[in-house]
KOLKOL-767535 format. One record per residue (C-alpha): residue in three letters; x, y, z. Coordinates in pm, whole numbers. Each point is the difference from the previous one (the first is absolute). Layout:
<code: ALA	x: X	y: Y	z: Z>
...
***
This chain:
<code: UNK	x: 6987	y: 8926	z: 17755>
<code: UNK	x: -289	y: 95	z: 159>
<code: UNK	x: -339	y: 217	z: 14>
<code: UNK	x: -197	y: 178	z: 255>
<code: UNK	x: -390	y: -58	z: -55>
<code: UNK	x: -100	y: 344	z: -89>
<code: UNK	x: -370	y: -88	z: 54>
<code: UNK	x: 104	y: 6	z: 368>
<code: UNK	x: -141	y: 266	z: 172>
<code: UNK	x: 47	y: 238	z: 352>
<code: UNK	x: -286	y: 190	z: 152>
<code: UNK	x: 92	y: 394	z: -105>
<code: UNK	x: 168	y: 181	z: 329>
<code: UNK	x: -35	y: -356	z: 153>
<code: UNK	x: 147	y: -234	z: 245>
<code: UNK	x: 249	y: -250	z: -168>
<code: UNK	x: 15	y: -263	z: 246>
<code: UNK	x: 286	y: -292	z: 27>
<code: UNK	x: -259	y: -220	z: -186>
<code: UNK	x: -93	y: 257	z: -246>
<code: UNK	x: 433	y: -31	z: -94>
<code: UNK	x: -24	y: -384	z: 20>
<code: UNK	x: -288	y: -70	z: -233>
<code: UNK	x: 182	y: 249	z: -261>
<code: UNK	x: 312	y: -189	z: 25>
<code: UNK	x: -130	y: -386	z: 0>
<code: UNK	x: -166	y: 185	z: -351>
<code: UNK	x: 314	y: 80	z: -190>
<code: UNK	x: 146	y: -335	z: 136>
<code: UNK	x: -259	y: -185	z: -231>
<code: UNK	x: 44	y: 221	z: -301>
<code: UNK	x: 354	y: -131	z: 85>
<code: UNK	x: -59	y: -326	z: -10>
<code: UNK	x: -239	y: 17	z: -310>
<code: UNK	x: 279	y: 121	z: -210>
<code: UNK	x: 302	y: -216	z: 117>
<code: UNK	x: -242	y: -278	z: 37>
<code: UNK	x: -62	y: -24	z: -394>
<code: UNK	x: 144	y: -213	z: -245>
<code: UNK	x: 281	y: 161	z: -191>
<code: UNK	x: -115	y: 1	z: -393>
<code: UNK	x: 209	y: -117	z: -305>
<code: UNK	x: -137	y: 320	z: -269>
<code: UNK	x: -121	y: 324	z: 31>
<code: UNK	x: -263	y: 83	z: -267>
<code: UNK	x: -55	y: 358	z: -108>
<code: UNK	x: -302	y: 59	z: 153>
<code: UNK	x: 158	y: -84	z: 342>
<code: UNK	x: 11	y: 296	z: 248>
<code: UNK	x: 226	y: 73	z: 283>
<code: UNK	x: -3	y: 269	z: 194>
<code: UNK	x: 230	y: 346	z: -4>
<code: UNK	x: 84	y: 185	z: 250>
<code: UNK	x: 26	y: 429	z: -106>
<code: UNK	x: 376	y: 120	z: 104>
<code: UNK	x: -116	y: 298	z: -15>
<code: UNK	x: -286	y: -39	z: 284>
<code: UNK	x: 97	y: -193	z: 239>
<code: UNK	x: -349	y: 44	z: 200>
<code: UNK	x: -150	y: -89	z: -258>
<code: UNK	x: -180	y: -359	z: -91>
<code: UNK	x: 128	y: -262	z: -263>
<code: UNK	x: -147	y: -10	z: -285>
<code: UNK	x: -55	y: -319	z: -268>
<code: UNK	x: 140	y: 10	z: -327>
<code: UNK	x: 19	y: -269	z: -317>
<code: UNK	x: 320	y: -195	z: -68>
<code: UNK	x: -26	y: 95	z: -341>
<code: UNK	x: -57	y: 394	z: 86>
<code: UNK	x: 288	y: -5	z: 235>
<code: UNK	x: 245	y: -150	z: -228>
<code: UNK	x: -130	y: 234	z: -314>
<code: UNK	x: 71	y: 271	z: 187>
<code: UNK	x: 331	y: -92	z: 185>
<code: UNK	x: 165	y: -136	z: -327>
<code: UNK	x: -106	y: 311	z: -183>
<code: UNK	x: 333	y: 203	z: 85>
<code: UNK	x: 325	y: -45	z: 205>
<code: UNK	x: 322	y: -215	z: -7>
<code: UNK	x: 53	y: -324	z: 61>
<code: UNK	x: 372	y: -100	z: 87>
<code: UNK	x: -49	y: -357	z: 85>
<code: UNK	x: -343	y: -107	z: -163>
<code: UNK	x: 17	y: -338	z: -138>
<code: UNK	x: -343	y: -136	z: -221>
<code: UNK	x: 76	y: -393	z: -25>
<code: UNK	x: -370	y: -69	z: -223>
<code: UNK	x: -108	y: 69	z: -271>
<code: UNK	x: 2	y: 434	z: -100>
<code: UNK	x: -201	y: 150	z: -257>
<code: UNK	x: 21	y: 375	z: -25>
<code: UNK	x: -231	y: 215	z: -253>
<code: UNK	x: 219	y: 313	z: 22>
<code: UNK	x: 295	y: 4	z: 192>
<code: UNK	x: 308	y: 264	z: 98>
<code: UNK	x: 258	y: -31	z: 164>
<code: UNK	x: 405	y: -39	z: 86>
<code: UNK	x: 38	y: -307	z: 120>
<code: UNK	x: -176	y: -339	z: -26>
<code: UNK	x: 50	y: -327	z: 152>
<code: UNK	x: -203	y: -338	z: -71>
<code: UNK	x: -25	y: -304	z: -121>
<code: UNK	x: -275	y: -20	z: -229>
<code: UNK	x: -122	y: 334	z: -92>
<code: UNK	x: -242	y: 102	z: -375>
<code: UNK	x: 53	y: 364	z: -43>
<code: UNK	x: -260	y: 80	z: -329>
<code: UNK	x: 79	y: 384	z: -48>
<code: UNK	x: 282	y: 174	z: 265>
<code: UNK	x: 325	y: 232	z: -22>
<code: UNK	x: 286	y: -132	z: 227>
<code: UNK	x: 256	y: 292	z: 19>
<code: UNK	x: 277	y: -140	z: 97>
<code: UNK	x: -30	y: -422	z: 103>
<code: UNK	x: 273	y: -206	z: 131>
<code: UNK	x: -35	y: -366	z: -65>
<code: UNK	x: 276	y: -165	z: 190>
<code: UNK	x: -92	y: -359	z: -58>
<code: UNK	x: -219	y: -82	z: -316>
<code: UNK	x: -191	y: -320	z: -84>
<code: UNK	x: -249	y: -55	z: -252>
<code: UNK	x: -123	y: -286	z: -249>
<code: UNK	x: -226	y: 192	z: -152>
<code: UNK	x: -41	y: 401	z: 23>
<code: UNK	x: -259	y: 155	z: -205>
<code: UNK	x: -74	y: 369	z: 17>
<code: UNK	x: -290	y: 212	z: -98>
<code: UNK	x: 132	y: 374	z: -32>
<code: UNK	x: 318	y: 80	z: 211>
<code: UNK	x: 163	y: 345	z: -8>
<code: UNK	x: 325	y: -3	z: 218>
<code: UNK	x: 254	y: 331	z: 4>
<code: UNK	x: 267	y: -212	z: 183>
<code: UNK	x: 39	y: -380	z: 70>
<code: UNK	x: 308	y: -233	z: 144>
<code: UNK	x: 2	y: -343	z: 12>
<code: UNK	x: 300	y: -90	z: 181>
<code: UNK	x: -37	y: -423	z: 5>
<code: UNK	x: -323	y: -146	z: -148>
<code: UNK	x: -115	y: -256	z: -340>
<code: UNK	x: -281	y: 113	z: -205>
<code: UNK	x: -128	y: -316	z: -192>
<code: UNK	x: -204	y: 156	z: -220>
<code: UNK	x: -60	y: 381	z: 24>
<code: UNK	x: -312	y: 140	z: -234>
<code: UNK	x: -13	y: 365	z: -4>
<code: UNK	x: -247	y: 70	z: -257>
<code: UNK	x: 106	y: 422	z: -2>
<code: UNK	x: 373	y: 66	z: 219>
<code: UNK	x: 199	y: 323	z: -9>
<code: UNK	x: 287	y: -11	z: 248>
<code: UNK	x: 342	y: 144	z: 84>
<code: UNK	x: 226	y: -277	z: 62>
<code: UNK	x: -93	y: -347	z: 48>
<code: UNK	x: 194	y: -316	z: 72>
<code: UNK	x: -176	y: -326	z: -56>
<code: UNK	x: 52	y: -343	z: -107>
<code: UNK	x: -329	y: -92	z: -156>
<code: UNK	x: -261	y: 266	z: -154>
<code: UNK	x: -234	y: -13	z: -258>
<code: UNK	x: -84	y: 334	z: -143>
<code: UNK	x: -288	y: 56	z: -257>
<code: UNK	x: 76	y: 385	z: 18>
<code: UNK	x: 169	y: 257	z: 140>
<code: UNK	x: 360	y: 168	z: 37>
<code: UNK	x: 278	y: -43	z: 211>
<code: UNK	x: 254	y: 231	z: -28>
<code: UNK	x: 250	y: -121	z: 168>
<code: UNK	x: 55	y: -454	z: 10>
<code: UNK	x: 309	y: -76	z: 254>
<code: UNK	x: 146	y: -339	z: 58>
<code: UNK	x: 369	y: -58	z: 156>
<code: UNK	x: -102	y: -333	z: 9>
<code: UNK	x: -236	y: -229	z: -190>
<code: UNK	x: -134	y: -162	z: -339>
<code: UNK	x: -246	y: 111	z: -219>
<code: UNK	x: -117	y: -288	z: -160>
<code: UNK	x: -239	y: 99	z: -279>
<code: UNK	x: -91	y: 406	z: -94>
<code: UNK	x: -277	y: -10	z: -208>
<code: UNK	x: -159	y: 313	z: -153>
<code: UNK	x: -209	y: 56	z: -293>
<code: UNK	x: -16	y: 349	z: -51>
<code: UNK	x: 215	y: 297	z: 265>
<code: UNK	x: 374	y: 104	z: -1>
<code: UNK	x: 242	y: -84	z: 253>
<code: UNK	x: 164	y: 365	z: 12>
<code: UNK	x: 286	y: -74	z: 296>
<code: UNK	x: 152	y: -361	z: -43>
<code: UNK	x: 356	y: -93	z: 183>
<code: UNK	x: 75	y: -383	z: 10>
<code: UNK	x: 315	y: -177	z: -6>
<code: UNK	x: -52	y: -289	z: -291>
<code: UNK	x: 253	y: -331	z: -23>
<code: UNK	x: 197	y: 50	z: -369>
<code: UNK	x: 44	y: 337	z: -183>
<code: UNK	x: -248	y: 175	z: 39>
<code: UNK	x: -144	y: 221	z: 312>
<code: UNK	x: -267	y: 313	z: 13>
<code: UNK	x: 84	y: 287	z: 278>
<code: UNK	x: -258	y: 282	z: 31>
<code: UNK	x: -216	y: -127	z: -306>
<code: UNK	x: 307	y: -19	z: -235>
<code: UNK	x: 116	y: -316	z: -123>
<code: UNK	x: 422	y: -55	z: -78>
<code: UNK	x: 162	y: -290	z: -168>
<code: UNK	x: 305	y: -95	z: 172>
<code: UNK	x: 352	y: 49	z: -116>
<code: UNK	x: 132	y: -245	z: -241>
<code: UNK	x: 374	y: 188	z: 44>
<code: UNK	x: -66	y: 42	z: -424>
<code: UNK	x: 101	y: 397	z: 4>
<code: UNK	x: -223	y: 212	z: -179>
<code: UNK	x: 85	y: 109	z: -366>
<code: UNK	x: 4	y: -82	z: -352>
<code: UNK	x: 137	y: -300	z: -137>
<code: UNK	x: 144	y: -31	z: -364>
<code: UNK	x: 77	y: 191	z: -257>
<code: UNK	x: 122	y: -17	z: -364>
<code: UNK	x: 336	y: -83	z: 101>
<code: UNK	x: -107	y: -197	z: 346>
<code: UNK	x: -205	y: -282	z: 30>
<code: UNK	x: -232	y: -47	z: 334>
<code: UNK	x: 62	y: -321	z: 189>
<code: UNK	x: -285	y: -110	z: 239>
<code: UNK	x: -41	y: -192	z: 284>
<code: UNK	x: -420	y: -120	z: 56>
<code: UNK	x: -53	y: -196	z: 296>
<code: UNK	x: -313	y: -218	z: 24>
<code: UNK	x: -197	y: 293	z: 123>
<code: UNK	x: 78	y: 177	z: -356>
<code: UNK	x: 189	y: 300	z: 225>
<code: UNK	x: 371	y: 69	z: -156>
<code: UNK	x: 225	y: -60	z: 289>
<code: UNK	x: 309	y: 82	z: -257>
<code: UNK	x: 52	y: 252	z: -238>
<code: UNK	x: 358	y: 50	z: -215>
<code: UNK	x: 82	y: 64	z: -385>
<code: UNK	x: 257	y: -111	z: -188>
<code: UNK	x: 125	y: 174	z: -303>
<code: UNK	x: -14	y: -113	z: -356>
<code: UNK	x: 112	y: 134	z: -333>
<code: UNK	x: -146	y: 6	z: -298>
<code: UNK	x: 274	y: -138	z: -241>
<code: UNK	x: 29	y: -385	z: 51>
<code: UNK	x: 307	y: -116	z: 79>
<code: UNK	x: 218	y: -182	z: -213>
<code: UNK	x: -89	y: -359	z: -80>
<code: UNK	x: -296	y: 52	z: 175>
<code: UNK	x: -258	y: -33	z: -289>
<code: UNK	x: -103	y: -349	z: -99>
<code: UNK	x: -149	y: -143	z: -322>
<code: UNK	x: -296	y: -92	z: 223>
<code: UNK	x: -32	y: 333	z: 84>
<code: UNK	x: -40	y: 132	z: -355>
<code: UNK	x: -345	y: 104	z: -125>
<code: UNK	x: -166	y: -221	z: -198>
<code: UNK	x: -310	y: 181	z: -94>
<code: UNK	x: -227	y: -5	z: -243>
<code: UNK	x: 52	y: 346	z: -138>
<code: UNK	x: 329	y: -29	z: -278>
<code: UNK	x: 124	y: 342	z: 181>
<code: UNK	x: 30	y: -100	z: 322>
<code: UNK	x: 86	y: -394	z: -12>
<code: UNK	x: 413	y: -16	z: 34>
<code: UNK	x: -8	y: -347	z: 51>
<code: UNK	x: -52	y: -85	z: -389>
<code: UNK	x: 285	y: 248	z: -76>
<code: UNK	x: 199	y: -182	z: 172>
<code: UNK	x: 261	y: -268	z: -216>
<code: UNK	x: -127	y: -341	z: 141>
<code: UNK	x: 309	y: -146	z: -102>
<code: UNK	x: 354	y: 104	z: -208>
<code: UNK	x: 313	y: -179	z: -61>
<code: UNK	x: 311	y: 76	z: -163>
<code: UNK	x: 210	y: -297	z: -108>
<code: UNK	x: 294	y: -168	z: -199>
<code: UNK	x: -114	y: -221	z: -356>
<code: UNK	x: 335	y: -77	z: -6>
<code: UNK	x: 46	y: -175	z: 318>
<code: UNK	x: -62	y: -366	z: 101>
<code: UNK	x: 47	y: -133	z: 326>
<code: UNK	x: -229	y: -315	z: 91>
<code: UNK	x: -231	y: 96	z: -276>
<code: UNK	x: -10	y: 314	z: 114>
<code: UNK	x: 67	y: 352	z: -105>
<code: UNK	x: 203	y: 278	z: 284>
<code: UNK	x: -264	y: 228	z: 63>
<code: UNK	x: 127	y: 361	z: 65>
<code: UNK	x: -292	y: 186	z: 221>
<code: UNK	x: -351	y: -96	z: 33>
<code: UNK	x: -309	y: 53	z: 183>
<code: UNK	x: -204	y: -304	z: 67>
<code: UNK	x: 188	y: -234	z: -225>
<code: UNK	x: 138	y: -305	z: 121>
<code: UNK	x: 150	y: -190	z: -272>
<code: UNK	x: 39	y: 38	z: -361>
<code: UNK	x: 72	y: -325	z: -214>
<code: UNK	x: 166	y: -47	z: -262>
<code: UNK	x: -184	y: -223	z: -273>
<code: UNK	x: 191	y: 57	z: -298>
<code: UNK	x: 178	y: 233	z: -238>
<code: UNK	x: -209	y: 301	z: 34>
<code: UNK	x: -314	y: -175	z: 209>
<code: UNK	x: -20	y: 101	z: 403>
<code: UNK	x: -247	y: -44	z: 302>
<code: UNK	x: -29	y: 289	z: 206>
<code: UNK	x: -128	y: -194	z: 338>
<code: UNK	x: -237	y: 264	z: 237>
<code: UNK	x: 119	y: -19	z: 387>
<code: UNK	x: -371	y: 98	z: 48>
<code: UNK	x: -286	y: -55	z: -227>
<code: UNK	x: -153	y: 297	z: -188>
<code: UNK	x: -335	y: 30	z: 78>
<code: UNK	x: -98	y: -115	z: -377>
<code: UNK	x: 103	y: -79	z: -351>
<code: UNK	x: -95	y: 302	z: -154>
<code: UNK	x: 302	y: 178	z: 88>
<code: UNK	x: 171	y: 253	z: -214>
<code: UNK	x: 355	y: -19	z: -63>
<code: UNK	x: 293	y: 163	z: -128>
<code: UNK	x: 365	y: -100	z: -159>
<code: UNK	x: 303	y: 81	z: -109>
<code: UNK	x: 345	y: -237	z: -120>
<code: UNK	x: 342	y: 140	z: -80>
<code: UNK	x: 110	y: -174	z: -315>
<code: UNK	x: 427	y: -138	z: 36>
<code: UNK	x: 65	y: 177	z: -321>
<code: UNK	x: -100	y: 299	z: -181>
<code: UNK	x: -296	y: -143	z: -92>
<code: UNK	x: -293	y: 112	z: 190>
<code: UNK	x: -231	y: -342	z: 145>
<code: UNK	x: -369	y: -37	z: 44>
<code: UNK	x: -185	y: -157	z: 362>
<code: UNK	x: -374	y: -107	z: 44>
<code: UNK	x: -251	y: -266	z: 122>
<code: UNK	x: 64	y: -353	z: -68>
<code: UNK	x: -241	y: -113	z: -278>
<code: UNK	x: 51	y: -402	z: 139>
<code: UNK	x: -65	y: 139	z: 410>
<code: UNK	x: -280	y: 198	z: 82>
<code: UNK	x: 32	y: 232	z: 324>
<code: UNK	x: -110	y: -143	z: 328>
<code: UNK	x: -2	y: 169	z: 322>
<code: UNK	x: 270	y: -167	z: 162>
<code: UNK	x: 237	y: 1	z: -366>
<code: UNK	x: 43	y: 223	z: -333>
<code: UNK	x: 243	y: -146	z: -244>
<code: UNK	x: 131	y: 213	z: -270>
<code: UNK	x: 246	y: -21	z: -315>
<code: UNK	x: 286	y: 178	z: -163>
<code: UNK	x: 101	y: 77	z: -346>
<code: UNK	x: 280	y: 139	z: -210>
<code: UNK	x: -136	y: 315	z: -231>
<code: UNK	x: 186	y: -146	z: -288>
<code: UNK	x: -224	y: -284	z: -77>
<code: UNK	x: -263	y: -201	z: 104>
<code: UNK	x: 180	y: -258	z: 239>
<code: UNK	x: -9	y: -17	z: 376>
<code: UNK	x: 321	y: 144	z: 186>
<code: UNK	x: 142	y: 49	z: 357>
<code: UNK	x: 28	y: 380	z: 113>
<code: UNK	x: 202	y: 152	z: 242>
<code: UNK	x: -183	y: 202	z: 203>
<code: UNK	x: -360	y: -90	z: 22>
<code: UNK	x: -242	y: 267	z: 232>
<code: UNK	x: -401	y: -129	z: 33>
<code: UNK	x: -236	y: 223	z: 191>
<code: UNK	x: -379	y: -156	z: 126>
<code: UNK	x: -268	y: 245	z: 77>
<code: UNK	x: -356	y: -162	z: 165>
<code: UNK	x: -291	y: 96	z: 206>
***
């Protein structure tokens, strides 16, 4: 670079002699020298001034102009493809389609449409951000505060959100650790869960247990369940039933034994009944005909036996009932032993001829024992 001395001066309608030319140029070789001859300068403050040249003019002189005023008003419009800010950016309002840097604060801006291809951050905090369209194609977000966000669609994989919507959360890929919210409605939800249970479009759907739908049981049918340790039925059958038992299929143990007189069948129930031969004699024994809980019945003497219970009654105050057939036509009494009285396990009874007063065998001797 270099400057002709404008201070020079020619005599008007003059001579301009050889040294006249020489002295003008051994001028704009020092204003040479005095600018290549200075020490090159590390910063440029704003009140620094360098000198512009008009495009438009160009007869016309340069003229000296602020760092700071050129860059305001350069920076004010146009597009820069290939701009690259490595510091430290603060912006007070800001607009614009595409932004690259490093380190950048923006306190109150619309982006309308910003592609973030790489995104690193340990801590992003924003003021007020309004965005109509955002992608982040490969980037971490730390921790994300967005005090008031409303967006389309927005992929992340950390975000803190005090408030705000966003309509539309996708993820092909990822973990959500923790959703916490104390008070909004997630009104779109789709997630595939591990077990039974998933939600598609906001709806949640227990899985299939292969348990077809329908009622179970009926008066004739009863319902037979499988629970696994989830409590869902994973089995489902019937299997009928009928309402008359079955033969030989109602125990004594079964019988009520209730406190009301109407409904307890177990104390109408004969707790023991044997029908046997007086006559008879074998080991000190009588033959016993039929019986129901009798084991033995001894023979003590003429007219005297020991009905022997297979099971003990339940107590002594049982009730009982006789008969004896008589070997002529004479009819024969039966009752307690006066000499034995009843046990539990034992009732010994006697037999007499209706002709007199002495004790006789009997044929045919029938003893019934009620108890509770």
């Amino acid at each position: 670079m270099a400057m002709i001395d404008r201070n020079f001066t020619f005599a008007t309608n003059g001579t301009v002699t050889a040294n006249d030319l020489h002295n003008l140029i051994d001028s704009a070789t020092i204003y040479q020298d005095l600018i290549t001859g200075q020490v090159p300068i590390t910063s440029v403050g704003t009140n620094y001034e360098l000198l512009i040249a008009d495009g438009t003019n160009p007869n016309a002189a340069p003229n000296a102009v602020t760092v700071y005023d050129l860059f305001d008003d350069a920076l004010s419009v146009g597009t820069y493809t290939g701009l690259n800010l490595t510091g430290a950016l603060t912006y007070g309002t800001a607009t614009g389609t595409r932004l690259v840097s490093a380190n950048a604060t923006i306190t109150t801006g619309t982006i309308t449409t910003g592609v973030i291809p790489t995104l690193t951050s340990s801590t992003a905090t924003f003021g007020t951000t309004t965005s109509t369209a955002a992608t982040i194609t490969s980037g971490t977000i730390t921790t994300c505060l967005i005090p008031t966000l409303t967006a389309g669609t927005t992929t992340g994989t950390a975000g803190i959100f005090t408030a705000g919507t966003i309509a539309t959360l996708n993820s092909t890929t990822g973990t959500i650790g923790t959703i916490n919210s104390t008070t909004g409605t997630i009104t779109n939800l789709s997630t595939t869960l591990a077990g039974d249970f998933t939600i598609s479009s906001g709806t949640g759907t227990l899985g299939t247990t292969g348990v077809t739908a329908g009622t179970y049981g009926s008066v004739t049918a009863i319902p037979f369940l499988t629970v696994n340790a989830k409590g869902i039925i994973t089995s489902a059958t019937t299997g009928t039933f009928s309402s008359t038992p079955a033969d030989g299929s109602i125990t004594f143990a079964k019988l009520s034994t209730s406190g009301t007189e109407a409904d307890n069948a177990a104390k109408r129930v004969a707790k023991a009944w044997v029908q046997f031969d007086g006559l008879t004699n074998v080991g000190g024994f009588c033959t016993i005909k039929d019986d129901f809980n009798v084991s033995t019945v001894a023979d003590n003497g003429t007219g005297n036996y020991t009905i022997n219970f297979s099971t003990a009654i339940g107590n002594v105050n049982y009730a009982i009932a006789g008969m004896a057939q008589p070997t002529s036509a004479v009819p024969n009494g039966i009752g307690i032993s006066p000499a034995v009285s009843p046990t539990s396990a034992a009732l010994t009874i006697v037999t007499w001829s209706g002709t007199g007063p002495g004790i006789s065998d009997a044929e045919r001797v029938t003893v019934v024992v009620f108890a509770s």
